[in-house]
Every structure is written in structure tokens, then in C-alpha cells.
N, C-alpha and C positions, 0 to 999 in steps of 0.2 A: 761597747766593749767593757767589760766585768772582770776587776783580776781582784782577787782575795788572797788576804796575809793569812795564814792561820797561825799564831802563837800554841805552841802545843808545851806545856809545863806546870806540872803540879804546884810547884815554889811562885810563879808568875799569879797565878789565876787565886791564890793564896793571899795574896798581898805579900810576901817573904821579900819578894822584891819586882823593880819596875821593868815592865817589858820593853828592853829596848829595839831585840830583834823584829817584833812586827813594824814597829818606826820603820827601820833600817828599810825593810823592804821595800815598803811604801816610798820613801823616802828614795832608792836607787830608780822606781819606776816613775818619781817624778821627772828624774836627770835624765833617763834612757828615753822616754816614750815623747814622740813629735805630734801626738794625736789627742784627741780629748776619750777619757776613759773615768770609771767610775770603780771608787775603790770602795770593797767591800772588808772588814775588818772580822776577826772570831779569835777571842780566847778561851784556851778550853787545859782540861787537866790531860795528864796522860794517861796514855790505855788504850786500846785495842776500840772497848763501845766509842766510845766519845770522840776519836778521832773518825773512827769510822763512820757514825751519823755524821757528824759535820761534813765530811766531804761527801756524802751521799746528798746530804741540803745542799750546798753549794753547786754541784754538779747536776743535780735534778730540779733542786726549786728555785733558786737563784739563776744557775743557768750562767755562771761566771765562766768565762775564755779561761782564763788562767789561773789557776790557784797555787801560791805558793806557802807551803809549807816550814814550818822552822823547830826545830826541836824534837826531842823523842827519838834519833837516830841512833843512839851510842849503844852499848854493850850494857847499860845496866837495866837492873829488873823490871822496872815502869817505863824505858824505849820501846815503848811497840809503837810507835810509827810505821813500819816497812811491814809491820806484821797486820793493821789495818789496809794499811795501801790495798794488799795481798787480797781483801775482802772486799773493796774498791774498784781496783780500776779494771779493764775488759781488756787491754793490749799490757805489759810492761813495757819500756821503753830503757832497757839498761846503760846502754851508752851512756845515759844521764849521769849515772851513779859513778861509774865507771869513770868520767871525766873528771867530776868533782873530787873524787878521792885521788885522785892523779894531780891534780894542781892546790890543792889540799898539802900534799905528802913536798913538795916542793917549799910549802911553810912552818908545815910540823908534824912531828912521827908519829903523834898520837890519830892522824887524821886515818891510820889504818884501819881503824875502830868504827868509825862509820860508816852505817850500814844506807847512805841516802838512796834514793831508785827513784827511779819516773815514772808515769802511767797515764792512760786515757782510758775517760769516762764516757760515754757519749763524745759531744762537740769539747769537751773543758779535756784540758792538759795539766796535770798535778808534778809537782817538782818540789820533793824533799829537799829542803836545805837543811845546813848544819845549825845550833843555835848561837854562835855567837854571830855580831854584825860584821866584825873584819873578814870570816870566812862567806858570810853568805856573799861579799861583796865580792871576794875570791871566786867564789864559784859562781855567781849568776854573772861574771866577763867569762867566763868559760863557756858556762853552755848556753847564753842570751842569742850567739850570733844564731844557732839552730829554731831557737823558741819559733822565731815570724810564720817561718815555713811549714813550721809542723801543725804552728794552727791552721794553716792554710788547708794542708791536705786536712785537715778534720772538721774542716767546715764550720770552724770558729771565726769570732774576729777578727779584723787585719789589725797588724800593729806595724806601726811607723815608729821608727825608731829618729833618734837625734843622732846622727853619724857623727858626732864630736866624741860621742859618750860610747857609742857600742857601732858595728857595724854587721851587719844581716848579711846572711847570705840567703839569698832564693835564686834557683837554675832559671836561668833567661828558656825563656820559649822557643821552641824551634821552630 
């Protein structure tokens, strides 16, 4: 099992200042995941190319279950995150986005602005997050309990999660 942070910001990969969001990420899949998994790390500037190779490496030559994403969502002129994705992934998956800015808007009004989405590449599952860490930790309890299953049906990785931390849902078999 392979899940990749990707840090996506000009000012980060600049040295302007330190990436805390890829930590975070990393850092919440320590607490959530019961299982042994290998984390894969990428920072990269923003824009359309660069986000866009990246997830194409990760998805096709890495071969990572999950990649999560951080930054690049918003309204301004260098967010093309959603606009690479778009170039990327083979299904969208909107629910994703849709949840996030829905538990998002319950902690601030500005969260109307972002533009997150989901998507699948082959076997790997991509999931824009917001770039700060208190939101991504907002929204990956939002839409973490769906992550397991969905790898499932796409013939990814299993993940086990820590039921202290997050709780999964998968439909029992009939």
C-alpha cells in the first residue's frame, strides 16, 4: 500500500516558507491507518504541467493506492489543481469536493471558494485537499470513512483503518 502527500505551492517549493501541509497529511495517515503502508512524498510548484506529471508519475510509475493532494484549489490565478486533475484522472468522483466544502463552510465562509474534486486513475484514488492542515484534518474525517471502499472497488490497496481515529464503512456481503 503506497499513499502520496503532494504539496502543490509556488511559495513552499521556493523556500518562502515551510511545508506544513504535506507533514499534516502524512501525519493524520499515521493516526487513521492499522496497517503497514509506505509513504510516498512530492513537492512541486503550481500549474497545470507540474501538477499534472506528478500525478500521472505517482499513478502510473509509482503505482501509489492513494494520493493526496494539498493546495492549488482556490480562485487565484496559479490554483490550477482541479484544472490538472481534469487532465488526470479517467472517472471524477464529486461527492468528494462536494463533502469537503460542505464541512469546510460549517468553519469558514471563505471555504466557498474552493474548488477540491476527486478522481480515479487506473487502481490509485486522488483527493484534493485544502492547503491549510486544520482543514485538511476537516475534511479527510469527512470523506476518510468512504476512502477504504472505494479503493476496494478499484482494485487498490486495502486499508485498515484505527477505529479510534476514523471509522470505515464497507456494505457487508450478502
Amino acid at each position: 500500500m503506497k499513499i502520496a502527500a503532494v504539496t502543490i505551492s509556488d511559495r513552499a517549493t521556493s523556500g518562502e516558507y515551510v511545508d506544513k501541509s504535506g507533514p499534516a497529511i502524512m501525519a493524520y495517515m499515521r493516526d487513521a491507518l492499522s496497517m503497514p503502508w509506505e509513504p510516498v512524498t512530492r513537492m512541486i510548484p503550481d500549474g497545470i504541467e507540474s501538477v499534472k506529471d506528478c500525478l500521472i508519475e505517482l499513478c502510473d510509475d509509482v503505482c501509489a493506492d492513494l494520493i493526496l493532494t494539498t493546495g492549488g484549489t482556490g480562485p487565484a490565478p496559479r490554483d490550477l489543481t482541479p484544472e490538472a486533475m481534469a487532465l488526470v484522472m479517467e472517472k471524477e468522483l464529486a461527492g468528494f469536493g462536494e463533502l469537503m466544502r460542505k464541512v469546510s463552510l460549517e468553519e469558514v465562509p471563505t471555504a466557498i471558494l474552493s474548488r477540491q474534486t476527486a478522481g480515479i486513475r487506473g487502481r490509485s484514488l486522488i483527493i484534493n485537499l485544502p492547503g491549510k492542515p486544520a482543514a485538511i484534518k476537516t475534511c479527510l474525517d469527512a470523506v476518510f470513512p468512504a476512502v477504504p471502499y472505494c479503493l476496494d472497488l478499484i482494485g487498490a490497496g486495502r486499508i485498515e483503518t484505527n477505529p479510534d481515529v476514523i471509522k470505515v464503512f464497507r456494505p457487508k456481503n450478502k
